[in-house]
N, C-alpha and C positions, 0 to 999 in steps of 0.2 A: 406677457404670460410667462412665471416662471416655469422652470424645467422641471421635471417629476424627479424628485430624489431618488439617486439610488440606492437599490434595497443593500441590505447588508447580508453578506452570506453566512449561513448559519447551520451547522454539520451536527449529525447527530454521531458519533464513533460508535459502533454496535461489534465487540469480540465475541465469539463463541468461547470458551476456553474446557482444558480437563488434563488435570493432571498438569500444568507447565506452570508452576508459580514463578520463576526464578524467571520464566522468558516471557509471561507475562508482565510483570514489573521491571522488567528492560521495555519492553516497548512502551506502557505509558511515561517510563521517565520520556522516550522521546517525542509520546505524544504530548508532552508538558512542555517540548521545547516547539511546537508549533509557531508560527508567524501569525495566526489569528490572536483576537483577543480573546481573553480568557469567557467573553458572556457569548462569542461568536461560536462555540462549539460546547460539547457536553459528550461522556464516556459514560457506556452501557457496559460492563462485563455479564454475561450468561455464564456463569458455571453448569457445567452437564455435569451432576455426578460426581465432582472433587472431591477426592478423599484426599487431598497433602496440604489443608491449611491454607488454601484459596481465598477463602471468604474474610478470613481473621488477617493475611497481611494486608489483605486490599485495606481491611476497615484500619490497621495501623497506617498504612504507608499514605493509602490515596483516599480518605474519605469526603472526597467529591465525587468519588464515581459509583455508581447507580449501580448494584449488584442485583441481581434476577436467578432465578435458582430454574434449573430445567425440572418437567417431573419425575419422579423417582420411578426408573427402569426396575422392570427384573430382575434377576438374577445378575445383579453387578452389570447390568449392559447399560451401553449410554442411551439418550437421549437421540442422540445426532446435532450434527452442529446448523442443519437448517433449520431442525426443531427451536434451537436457540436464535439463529438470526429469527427466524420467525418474532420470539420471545420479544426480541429486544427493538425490532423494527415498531411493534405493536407499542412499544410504550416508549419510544421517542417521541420529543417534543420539537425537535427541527427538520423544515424541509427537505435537506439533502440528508443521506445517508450514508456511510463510508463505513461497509464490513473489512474488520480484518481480522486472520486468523493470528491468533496469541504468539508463535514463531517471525516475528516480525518487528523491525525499526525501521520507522518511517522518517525521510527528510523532512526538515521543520517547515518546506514549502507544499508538503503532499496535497494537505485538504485545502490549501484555497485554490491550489492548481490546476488539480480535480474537478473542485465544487464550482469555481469562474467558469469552465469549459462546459461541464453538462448546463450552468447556465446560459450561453452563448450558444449550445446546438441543442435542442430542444430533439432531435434528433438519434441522439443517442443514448440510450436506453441503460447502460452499463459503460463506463470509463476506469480503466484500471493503470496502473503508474509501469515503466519499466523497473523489472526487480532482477534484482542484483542479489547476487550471493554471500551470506553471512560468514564471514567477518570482509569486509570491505576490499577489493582488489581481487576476488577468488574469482570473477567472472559474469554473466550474465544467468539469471536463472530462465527467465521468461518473459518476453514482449504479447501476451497471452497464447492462446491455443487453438490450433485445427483440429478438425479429427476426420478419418476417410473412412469407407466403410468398414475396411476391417475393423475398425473403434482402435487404431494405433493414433494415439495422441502424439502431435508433432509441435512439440517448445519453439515458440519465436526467437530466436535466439542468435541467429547468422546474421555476418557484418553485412549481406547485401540484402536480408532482409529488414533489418536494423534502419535501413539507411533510406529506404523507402517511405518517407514523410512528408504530408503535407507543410504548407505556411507556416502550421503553428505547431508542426510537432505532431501531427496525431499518423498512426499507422493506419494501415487499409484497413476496415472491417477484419477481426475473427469470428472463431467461433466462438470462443467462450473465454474469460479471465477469472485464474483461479486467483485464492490468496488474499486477493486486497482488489477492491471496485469498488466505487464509488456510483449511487443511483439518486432518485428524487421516490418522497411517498407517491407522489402522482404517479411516475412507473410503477411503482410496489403496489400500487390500488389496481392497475389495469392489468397489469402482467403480476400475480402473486407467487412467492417461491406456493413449490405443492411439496411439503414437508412430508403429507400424509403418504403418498407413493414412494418419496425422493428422501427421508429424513435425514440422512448423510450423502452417500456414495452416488454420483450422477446428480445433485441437486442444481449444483454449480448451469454442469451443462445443459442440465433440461430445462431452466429460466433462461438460458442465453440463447437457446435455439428457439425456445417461445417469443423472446424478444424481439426474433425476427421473423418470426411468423408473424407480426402483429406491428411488424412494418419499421422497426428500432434496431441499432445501428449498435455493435458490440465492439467496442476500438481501446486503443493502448495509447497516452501519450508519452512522448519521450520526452517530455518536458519537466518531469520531476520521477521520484527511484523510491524504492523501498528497499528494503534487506531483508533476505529471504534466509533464517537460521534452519535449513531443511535437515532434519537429522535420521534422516534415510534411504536409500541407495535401491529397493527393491522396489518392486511393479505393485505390492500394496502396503496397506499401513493395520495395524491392530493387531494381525494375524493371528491373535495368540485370543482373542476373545468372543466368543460364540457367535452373539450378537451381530458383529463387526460382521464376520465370516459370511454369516447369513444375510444382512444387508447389502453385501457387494455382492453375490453372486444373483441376487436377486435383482437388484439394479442394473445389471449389465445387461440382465434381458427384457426391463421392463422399458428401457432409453430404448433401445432398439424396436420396439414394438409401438413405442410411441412415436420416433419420427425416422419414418422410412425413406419420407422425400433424403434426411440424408445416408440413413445406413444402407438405405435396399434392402431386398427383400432377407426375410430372418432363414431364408434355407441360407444365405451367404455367411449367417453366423454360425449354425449348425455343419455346414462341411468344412470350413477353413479355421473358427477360431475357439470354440468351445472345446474341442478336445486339448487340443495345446492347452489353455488357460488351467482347464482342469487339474492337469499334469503336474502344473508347475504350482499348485493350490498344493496339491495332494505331494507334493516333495516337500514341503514347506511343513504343511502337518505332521509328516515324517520327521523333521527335525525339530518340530515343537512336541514331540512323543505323544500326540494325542489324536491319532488319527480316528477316532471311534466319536469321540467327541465333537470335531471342528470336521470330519466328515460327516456329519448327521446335520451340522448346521449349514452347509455349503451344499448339502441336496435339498434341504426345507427352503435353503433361499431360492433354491430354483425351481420348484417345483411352486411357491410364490409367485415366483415372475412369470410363470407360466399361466398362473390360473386368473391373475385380474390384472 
């Protein structure tokens, strides 16, 4: 009786992307220097929103890659980027799936390293690579993420946490990996991102704590790196755009309310971390001169998070 052949692994590459041409087409050249064959994977770009010429260098530089348009927001607001993984998961044609955010260069071993593993543990739900900080040698970004109640996210990142691997490289369970993971449709059919509560801000973390709600395993291998081009240093991102404003503050309370088994109870948000976060919102606004405006979206988001 001969052997059953083995299947051949086959990655679908799903970006979000807005506004980042120049880091967008840095990462596919490196996702062109992959170690699969070229029929063994396939690139999704989701543009949210692009107004810098997004769609037209893809179609000069890379037209192999399957471009998807998010739909057209409001008043200049995005989409959100789970809205787009969503986009882009829904119309891949291979089993494994490998999101990454546009601010990224991947080693040419990422997706089979990835994709062989989540095929070997059927067990883990989300696999994400260690990522390393852009340009090469600057340090570790993240072995992914914990969070405690107060919602202070804690970066894998320490040599003696680093160092904690099994046989084959893999870290203990976290809670969630940003950036760059790697999943199967078969995960994304049982456990679906929830775009419609989560469209950006918390979407990440609300699918990796459902993931283990539901009995799946959220881990980091240290057996292949990405490069993380982060090009910001504060506790959020957009700050300057209504939309954004109102989606995070509204986020912050909708995770919390969803899963208490890890935050505890929401008076623990309300006396120890709401007011601070506030503060540091509203200093922020201050220095983008529009407090009237990005304060009116950052009490709608919560006043959001409050009611459903």
């Amino acid at each position: 009786m001969s052997a059953k052949p083995e299947t051949r692994l086959q990655v679908s590459v799903i970006i979000p992307t807005h506004d980042r041409r120049e880091k967008l087409l840095r990462l596919l050249e490196s996702i062109g220097q992959s170690d699969l064959d070229p029929d063994q994977w396939e690139v999704i770009v989701v543009c949210d929103n692009c107004t810098d010429g997004t769609p037209e260098a893809l179609k000069e530089n890379f037209s192999n890659v399957r471009v998807l348009q998010t739909p057209q927001a409001s008043e200049g607001n995005l989409s959100g980027s789970a809205v787009a993984r969503h986009l882009g998961a829904q119309a891949a044609i291979f089993p494994f799936l490998c999101f990454i955010d546009d601010d990224n260069v991947i080693a040419p071993d990422m997706l089979r390293t990835l994709g062989d593993e989540l095929s070997r543990n059927p067990t883990i739900g989300a696999l994400g690579p260690l990522m390393l900080r852009w340009p090469d040698g600057t340090g570790v970004w993240s072995a992914g993420m914990r969070v405690n109640r107060m919602h202070f996210n804690h970066y894998i990142k320490k040599d003696h946490e680093l160092s904690r691997t099994d046989d084959r490289g893999l870290l203990a369970p976290c809670d969630f990996v940003p950036n760059v993971y790697c999943t199967t449709k078969a995960t994304l059919t049982k456990v679906p991102f929830d775009y419609v509560s989560f469209p950006h801000n918390g979407s990440e973390l609300d699918w990796a704590l459902r993931l283990r709600d539901a009995g799946l395993q959220v881990r980091v291998t240290m057996m292949t790196t990405t490069w993380h081009d982060i090009g910001y240093r504060s506790l959020t991102t957009r700050i300057d755009q209504p939309g954004q404003v109102c989606d995070q503050s509204c986020a912050r309370i909708r995770i919390r309310r969803r899963h208490r088994r890890t935050f505890g109870p929401m008076i623990w948000f309300w006396l120890t971390w709401f007011m601070p976060i506030s503060t540091y919102f509203f200093l922020r606004f201050l220095v983008e001169r529009r407090v009237f405006i990005l304060g009116r979206a950052y009490i709608k988001g919560t006043i959001q998070g409050l009611s459903n």
